[in-house]
ZALUM-852543 format. One record per residue (C-alpha): residue in one letter; x, y, z. Coordinates in nm, 3 decimals, always signed. Example, Ala and Ser with C-alpha at 12.3 -4.5 7.8 and 13.67 -1.06 7.14 Angstrom:
BEGIN
REC, residuo, c1, c2, c3
REC, A, +1.230, -0.450, +0.780
REC, S, +1.367, -0.106, +0.714
END
This chain:
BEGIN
REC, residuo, c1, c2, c3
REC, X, +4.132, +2.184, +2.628
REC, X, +3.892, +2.417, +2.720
REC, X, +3.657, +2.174, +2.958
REC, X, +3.314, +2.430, +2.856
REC, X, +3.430, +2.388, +2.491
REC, X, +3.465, +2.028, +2.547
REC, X, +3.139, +1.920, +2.660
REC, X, +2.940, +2.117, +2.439
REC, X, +3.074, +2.009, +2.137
REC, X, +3.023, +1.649, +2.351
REC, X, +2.669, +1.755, +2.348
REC, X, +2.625, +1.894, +1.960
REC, X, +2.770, +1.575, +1.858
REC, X, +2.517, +1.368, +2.064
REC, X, +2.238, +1.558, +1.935
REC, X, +2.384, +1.493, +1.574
REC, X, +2.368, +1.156, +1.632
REC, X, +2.009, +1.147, +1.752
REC, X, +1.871, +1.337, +1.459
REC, X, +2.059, +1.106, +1.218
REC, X, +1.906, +0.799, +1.392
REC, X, +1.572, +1.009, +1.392
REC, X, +1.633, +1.082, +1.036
REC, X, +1.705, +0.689, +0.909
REC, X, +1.392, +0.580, +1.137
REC, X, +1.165, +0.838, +0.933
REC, X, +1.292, +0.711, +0.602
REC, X, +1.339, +0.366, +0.673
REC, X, +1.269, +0.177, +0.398
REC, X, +1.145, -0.184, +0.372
REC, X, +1.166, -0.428, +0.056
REC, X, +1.048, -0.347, -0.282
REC, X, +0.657, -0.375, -0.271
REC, X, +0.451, -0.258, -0.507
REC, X, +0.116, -0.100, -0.319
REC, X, -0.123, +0.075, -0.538
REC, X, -0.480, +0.209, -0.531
REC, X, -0.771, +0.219, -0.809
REC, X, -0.914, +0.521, -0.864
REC, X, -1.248, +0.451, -1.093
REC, X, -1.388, +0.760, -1.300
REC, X, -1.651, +0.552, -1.499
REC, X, -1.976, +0.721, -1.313
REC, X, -1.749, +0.940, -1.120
REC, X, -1.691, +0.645, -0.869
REC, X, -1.375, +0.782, -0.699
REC, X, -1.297, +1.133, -0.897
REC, X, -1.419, +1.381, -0.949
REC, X, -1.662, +1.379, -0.730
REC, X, -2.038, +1.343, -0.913
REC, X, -2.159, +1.687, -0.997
REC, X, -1.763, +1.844, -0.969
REC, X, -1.703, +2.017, -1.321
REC, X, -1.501, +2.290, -1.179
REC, X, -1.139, +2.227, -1.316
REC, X, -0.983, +2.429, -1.017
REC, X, -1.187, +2.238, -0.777
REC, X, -1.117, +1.886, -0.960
REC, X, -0.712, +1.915, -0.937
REC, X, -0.756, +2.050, -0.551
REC, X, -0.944, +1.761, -0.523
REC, X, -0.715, +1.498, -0.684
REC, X, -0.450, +1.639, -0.454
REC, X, -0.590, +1.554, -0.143
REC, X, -0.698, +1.235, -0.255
REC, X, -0.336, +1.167, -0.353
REC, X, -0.187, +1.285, -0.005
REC, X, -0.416, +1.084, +0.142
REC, X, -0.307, +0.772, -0.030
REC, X, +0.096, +0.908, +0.032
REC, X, +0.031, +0.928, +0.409
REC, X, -0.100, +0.538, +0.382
REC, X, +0.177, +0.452, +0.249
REC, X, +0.032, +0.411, -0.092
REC, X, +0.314, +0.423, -0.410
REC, X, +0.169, +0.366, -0.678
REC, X, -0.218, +0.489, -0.873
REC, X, -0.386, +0.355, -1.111
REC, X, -0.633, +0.602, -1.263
REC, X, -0.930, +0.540, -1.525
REC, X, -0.844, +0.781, -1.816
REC, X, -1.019, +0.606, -2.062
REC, X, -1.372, +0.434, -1.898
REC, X, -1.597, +0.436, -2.192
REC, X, -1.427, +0.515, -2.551
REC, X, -1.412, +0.866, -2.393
REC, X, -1.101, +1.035, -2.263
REC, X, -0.971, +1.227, -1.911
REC, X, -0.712, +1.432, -2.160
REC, X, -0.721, +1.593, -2.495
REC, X, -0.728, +1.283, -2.729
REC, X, -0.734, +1.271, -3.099
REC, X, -0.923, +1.001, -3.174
REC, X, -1.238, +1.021, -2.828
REC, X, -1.413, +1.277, -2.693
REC, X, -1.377, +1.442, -2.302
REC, X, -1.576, +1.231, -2.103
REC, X, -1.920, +1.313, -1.982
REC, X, -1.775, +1.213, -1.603
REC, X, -1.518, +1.504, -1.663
REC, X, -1.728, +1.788, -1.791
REC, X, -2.096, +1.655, -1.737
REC, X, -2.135, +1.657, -2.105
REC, X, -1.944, +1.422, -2.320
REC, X, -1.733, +1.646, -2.569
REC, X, -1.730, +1.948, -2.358
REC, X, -1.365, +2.046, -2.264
REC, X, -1.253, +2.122, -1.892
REC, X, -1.326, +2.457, -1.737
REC, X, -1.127, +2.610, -1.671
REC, X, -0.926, +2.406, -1.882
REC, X, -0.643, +2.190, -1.827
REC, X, -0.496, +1.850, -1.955
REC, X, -0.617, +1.599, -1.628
REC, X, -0.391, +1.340, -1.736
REC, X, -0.095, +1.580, -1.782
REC, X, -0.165, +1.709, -1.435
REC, X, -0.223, +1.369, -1.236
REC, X, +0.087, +1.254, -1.408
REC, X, +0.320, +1.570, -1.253
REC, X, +0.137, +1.518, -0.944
REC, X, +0.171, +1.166, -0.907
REC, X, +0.564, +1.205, -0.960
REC, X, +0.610, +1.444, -0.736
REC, X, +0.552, +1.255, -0.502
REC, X, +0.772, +0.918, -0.603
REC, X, +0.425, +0.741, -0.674
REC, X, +0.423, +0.536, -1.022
REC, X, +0.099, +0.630, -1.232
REC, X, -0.073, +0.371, -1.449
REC, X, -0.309, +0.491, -1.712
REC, X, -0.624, +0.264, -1.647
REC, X, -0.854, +0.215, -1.984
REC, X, -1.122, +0.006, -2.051
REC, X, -1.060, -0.197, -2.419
REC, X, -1.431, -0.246, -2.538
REC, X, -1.671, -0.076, -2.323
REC, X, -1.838, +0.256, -2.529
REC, X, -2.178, +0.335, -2.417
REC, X, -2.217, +0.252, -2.003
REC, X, -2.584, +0.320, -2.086
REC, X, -2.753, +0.324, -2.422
REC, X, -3.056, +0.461, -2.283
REC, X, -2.900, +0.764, -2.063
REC, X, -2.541, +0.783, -2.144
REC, X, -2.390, +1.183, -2.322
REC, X, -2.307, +1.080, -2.692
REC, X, -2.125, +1.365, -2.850
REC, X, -2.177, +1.364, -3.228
REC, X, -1.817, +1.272, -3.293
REC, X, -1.797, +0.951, -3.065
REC, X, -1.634, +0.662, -3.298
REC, X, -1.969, +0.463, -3.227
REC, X, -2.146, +0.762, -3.446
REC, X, -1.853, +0.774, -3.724
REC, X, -1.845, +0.396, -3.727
REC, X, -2.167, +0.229, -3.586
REC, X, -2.058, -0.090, -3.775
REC, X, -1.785, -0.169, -3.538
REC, X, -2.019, -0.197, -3.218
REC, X, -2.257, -0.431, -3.084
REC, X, -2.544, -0.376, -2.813
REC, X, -2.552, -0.617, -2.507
REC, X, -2.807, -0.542, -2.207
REC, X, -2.869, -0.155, -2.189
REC, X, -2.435, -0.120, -2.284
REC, X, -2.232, -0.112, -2.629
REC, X, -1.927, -0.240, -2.702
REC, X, -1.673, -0.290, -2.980
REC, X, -1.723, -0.586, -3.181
REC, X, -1.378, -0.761, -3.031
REC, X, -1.349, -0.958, -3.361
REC, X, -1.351, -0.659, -3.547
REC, X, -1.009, -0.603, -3.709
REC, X, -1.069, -0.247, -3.782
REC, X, -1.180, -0.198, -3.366
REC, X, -0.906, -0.371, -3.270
REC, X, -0.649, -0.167, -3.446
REC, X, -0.852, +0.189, -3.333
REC, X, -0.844, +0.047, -2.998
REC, X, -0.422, +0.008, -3.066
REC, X, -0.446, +0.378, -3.180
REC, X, -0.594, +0.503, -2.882
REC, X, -0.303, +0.332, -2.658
REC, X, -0.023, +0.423, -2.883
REC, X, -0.179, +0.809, -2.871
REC, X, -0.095, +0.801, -2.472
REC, X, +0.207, +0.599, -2.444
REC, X, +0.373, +0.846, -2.715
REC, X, +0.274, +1.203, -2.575
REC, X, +0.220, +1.105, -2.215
REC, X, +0.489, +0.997, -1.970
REC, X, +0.301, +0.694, -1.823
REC, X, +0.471, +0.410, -1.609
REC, X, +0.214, +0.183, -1.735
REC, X, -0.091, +0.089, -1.947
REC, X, -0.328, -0.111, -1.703
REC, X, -0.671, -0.286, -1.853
REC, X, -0.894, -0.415, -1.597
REC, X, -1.146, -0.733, -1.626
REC, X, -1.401, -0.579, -1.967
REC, X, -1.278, -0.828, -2.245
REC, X, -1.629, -0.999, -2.340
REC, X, -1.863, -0.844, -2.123
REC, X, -1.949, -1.070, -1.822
REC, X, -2.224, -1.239, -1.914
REC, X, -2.648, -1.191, -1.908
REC, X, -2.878, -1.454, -1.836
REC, X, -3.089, -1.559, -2.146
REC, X, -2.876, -1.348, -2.361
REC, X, -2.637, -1.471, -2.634
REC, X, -2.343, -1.199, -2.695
REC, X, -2.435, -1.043, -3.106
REC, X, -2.140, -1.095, -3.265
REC, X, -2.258, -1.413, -3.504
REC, X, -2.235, -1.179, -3.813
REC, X, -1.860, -1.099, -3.709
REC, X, -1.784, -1.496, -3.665
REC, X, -1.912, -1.613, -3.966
REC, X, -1.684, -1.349, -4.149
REC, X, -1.412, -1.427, -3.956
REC, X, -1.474, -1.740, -3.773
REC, X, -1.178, -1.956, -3.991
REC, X, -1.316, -2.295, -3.870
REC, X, -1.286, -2.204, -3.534
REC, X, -1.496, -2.302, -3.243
REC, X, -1.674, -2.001, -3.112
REC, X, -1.521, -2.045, -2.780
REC, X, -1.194, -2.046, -2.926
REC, X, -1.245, -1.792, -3.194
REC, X, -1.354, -1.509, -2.942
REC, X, -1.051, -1.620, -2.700
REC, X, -0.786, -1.568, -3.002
REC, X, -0.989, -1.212, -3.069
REC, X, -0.879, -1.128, -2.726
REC, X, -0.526, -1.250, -2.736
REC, X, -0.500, -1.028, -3.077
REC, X, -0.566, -0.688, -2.899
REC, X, -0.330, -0.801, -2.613
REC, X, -0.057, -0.854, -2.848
REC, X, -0.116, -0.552, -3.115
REC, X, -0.114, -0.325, -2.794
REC, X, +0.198, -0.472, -2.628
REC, X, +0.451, -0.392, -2.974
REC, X, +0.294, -0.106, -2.991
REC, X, +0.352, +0.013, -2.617
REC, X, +0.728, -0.164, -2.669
REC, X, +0.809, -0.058, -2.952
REC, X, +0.688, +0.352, -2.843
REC, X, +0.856, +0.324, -2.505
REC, X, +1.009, +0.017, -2.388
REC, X, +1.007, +0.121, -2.046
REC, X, +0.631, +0.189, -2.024
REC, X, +0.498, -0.167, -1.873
REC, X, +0.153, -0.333, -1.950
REC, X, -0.081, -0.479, -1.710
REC, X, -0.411, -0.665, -1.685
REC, X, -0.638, -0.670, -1.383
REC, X, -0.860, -1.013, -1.483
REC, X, -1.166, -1.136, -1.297
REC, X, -1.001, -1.352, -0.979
REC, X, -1.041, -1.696, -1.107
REC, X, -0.878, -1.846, -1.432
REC, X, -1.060, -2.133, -1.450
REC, X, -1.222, -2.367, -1.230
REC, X, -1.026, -2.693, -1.177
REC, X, -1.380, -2.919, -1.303
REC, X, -1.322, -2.767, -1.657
REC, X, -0.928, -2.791, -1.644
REC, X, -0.644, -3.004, -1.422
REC, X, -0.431, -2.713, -1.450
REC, X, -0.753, -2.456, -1.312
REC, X, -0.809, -2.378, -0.924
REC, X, -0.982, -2.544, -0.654
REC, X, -1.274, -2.350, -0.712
REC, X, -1.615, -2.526, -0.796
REC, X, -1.894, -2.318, -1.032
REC, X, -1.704, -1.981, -1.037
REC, X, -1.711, -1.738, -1.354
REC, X, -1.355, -1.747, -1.528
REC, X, -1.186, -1.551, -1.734
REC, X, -1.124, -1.827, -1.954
REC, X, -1.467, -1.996, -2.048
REC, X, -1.678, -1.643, -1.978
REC, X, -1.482, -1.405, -2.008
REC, X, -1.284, -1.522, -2.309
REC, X, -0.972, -1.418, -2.153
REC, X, -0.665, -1.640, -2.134
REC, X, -0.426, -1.496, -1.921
REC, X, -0.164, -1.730, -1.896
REC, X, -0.135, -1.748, -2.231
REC, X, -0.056, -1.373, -2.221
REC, X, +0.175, -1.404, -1.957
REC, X, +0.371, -1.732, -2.132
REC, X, +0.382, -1.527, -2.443
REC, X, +0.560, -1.217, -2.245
REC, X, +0.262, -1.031, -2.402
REC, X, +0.182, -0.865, -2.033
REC, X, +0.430, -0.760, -1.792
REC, X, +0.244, -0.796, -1.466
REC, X, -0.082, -0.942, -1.338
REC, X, -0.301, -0.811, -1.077
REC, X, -0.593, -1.040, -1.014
REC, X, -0.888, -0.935, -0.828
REC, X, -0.921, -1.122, -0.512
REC, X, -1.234, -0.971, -0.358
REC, X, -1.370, -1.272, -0.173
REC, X, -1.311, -1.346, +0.194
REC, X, -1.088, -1.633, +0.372
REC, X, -1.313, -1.928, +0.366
REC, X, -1.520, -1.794, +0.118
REC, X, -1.773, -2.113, -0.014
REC, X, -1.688, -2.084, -0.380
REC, X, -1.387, -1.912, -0.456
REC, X, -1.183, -1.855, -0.134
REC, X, -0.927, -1.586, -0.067
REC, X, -0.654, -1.838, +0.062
REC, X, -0.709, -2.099, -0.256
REC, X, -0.679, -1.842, -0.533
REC, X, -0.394, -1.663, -0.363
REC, X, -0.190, -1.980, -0.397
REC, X, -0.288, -2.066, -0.730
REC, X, -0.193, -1.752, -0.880
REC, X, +0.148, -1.696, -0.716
REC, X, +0.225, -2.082, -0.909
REC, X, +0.069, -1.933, -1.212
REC, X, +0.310, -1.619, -1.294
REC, X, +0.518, -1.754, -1.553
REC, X, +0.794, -1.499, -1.398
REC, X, +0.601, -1.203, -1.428
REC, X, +0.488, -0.977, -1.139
REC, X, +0.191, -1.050, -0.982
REC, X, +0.028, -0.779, -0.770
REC, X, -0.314, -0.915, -0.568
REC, X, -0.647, -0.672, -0.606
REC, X, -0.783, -0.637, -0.284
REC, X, -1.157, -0.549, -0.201
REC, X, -1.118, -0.323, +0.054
REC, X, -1.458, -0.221, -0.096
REC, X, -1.642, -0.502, +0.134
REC, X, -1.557, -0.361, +0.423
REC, X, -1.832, -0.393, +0.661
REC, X, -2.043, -0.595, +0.351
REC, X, -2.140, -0.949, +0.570
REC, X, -1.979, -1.107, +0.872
REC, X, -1.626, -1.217, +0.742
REC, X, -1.624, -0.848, +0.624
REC, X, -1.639, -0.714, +0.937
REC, X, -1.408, -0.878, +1.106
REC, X, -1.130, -0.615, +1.137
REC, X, -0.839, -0.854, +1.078
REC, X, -0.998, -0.990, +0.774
REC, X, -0.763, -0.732, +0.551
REC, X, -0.448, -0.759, +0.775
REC, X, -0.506, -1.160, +0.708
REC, X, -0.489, -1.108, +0.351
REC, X, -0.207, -0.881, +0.348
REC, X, +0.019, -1.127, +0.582
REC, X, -0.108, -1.398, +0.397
REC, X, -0.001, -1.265, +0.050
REC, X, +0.340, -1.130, +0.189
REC, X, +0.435, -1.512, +0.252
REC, X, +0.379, -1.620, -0.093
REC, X, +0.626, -1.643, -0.355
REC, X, +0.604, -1.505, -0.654
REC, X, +0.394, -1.204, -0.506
REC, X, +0.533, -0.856, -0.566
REC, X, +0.270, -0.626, -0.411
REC, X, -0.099, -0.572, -0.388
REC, X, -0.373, -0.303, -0.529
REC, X, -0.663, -0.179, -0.318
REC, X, -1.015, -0.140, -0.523
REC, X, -1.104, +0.148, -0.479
REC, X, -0.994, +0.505, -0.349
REC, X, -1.322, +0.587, -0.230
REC, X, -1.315, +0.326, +0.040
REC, X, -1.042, +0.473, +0.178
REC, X, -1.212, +0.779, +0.308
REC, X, -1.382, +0.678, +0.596
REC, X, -1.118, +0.463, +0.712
REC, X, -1.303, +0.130, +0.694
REC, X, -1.277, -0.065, +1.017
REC, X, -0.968, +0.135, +1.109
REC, X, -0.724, -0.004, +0.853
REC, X, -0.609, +0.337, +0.701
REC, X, -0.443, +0.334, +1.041
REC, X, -0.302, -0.039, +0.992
REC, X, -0.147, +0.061, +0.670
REC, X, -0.007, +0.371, +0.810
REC, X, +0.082, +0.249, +1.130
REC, X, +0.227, -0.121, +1.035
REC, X, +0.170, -0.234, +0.720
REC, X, +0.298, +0.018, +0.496
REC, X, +0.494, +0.189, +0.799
REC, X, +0.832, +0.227, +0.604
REC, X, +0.814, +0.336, +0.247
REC, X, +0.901, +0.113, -0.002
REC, X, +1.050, +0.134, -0.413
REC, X, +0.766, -0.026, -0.664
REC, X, +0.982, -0.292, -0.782
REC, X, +1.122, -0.297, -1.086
REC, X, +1.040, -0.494, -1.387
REC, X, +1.310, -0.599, -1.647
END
């Protein structure tokens, strides 16, 4: 053999080798995790951008935003498309939103479907995209808020009620509960969605000195229920009417709720967490979410864990636990407030996130976590961009999959 032809082919082959091995490192991949990122519209929070009613400018803007999240490691969005009876797409039933267009009504320009195009974009690059809309909320001000003349609370005024300077849908409205369906069937059928995601808006959180209207609605269709429990079974009937219809459209499209971080505090309930005084979803919010999750109503959970470690009231490490024994089998991913970065002392203690992310990774029963919100992300609070590229999130990793 020809000893020239010998060692370079010696040396082609070793240099084969090292780019494979480069190769596998690069796309090393590490358990199914499902790590997502809110991105708020409602007041143009994360996008567009306030004042950004260029269509052109929107998408290039929704781009970068999305590399961003790709470089951190980020697989999954989950994108407001429907904050206030209003709609980031061309919807039958609710006008373009006023955070879109500046005036609510007024189509894109130039135009485009947003939903159609976040969708494409999201795929593109293996991300999962989760069509975030708020159930009841339809004015975010009554005093300031763009009403176009065909909003549904100027075809059917009867269906709403007005609570601090906001209105909402009656919840036990039968008629507003089955619009609300509509509205979620509408997407699920023309838009390829991975998910429908609703965040913590059942009954609005509460005012002091205020009683919530809906006494008119009760005595109609109260049925000998206890207030309490009559508003709590209005809220389980929109969960229910909108999973069939979501299963029975496309049984691969998942639901998800985002609830308020505490189910109930252990005073009011053996079964509740060690958490003294807090708001709950169940006796404020009129939201029972293990109910939902025991009925298979909901097919993950993503809690919103925004306080600190040690946190007086409702800490971090207590509420972690309680959910990940609270699943019923169903995924639970844990909302993160990357939002308080910087916000008091706990806050600023750079390992407080990395904490929270080792601390949930040891927890059964604990499939992933979502950040809240995108915005945060771009000034690279106390350096953790760099943790989740650099460690966290290092090797990519497959949303799990639900059954």
């Amino acid at each position: 053999m020809n000893f020239f032809w010998y060692t370079h082919a010696c040396t082609r082959f070793a240099a084969i080798i090292v780019l494979l091995c480069i190769h596998k490192s690069a796309t090393a991949q590490a358990r199914p995790e499902f790590r997502g990122v809110w991105i708020a519209t409602v007041s143009n929070i994360d996008w567009p951008s306030k004042g950004n009613f260029n269509g052109d400018s929107q998408r290039a803007e929704f781009i970068r935003l999305l590399d961003m999240h790709q470089r951190n490691g980020m697989n999954a969005v989950i994108v407001q498309v429907r904050p206030c009876t209003d709609a980031f797409y061309p919807s039958p039933y609710e006008p373009w939103s006023e955070w879109l267009t500046g005036v609510q009504g007024q189509p894109p320009s130039p135009y485009y479907d947003p939903l159609e195009f976040m969708i494409t974009e999201t795929h593109k690059r293996n991300m999962v995209f989760h069509a975030w809309m708020n159930p009841y909320r339809a004015e975010f001000n009554v005093n300031t808020t763009s009403v176009s003349s065909l909003h549904i609370t100027k075809l059917h005024p009867e269906w709403f009620v007005t609570y601090g300077d906001k209105r909402y849908f009656d919840p036990g409205n039968i008629q507003a509960q089955e619009y609300v369906a509509d509205v979620v069937k509408d997407v699920v059928s023309r838009y390829d969605v991975d998910a429908i995601h609703f965040d913590d808006y059942f009954y609005p959180y509460k005012l002091p000195g205020l009683s919530f209207p809906d006494t008119a609605t009760y005595r109609k269709y109260g049925a000998g229920l206890k207030l309490d429990d009559w508003r709590r079974s209005n809220t389980d009937s929109i969960i229910s009417k909108i999973s069939r219809s979501i299963k029975a459209i496309n049984p691969q499209c998942i639901f998800g709720i985002s609830p308020f971080g505490v189910w109930r505090n252990i005073d009011r309930d053996p079964k509740g967490s060690r958490t003294i005084g807090a708001l709950s979803n169940y006796d404020d919010l009129y939201a029972d979410i293990l109910n939902w999750l025991r009925r298979n109503w909901i097919d993950y959970v993503a809690p919103q864990l925004y306080w600190e470690i040690g946190h007086r009231t409702a800490p971090y490490e207590v509420l972690l636990d309680w959910w990940s024994k609270n699943t019923y089998g169903k995924h639970c991913y844990i909302g993160l407030g990357i939002y308080k970065a910087g916000s008091n002392a706990a806050w600023q203690d750079k390992t407080q996130l990395p904490r929270q992310i080792e601390a949930l990774r040891n927890k059964p029963n604990i499939q992933g976590m979502i950040f809240y919100s995108s915005k945060s992300f771009e000034t690279n609070p106390n350096g953790w961009n760099d943790v989740l590229r650099l460690h966290y999130f290092k090797d990519a990793a497959e949303v799990p999959g639900i059954e």
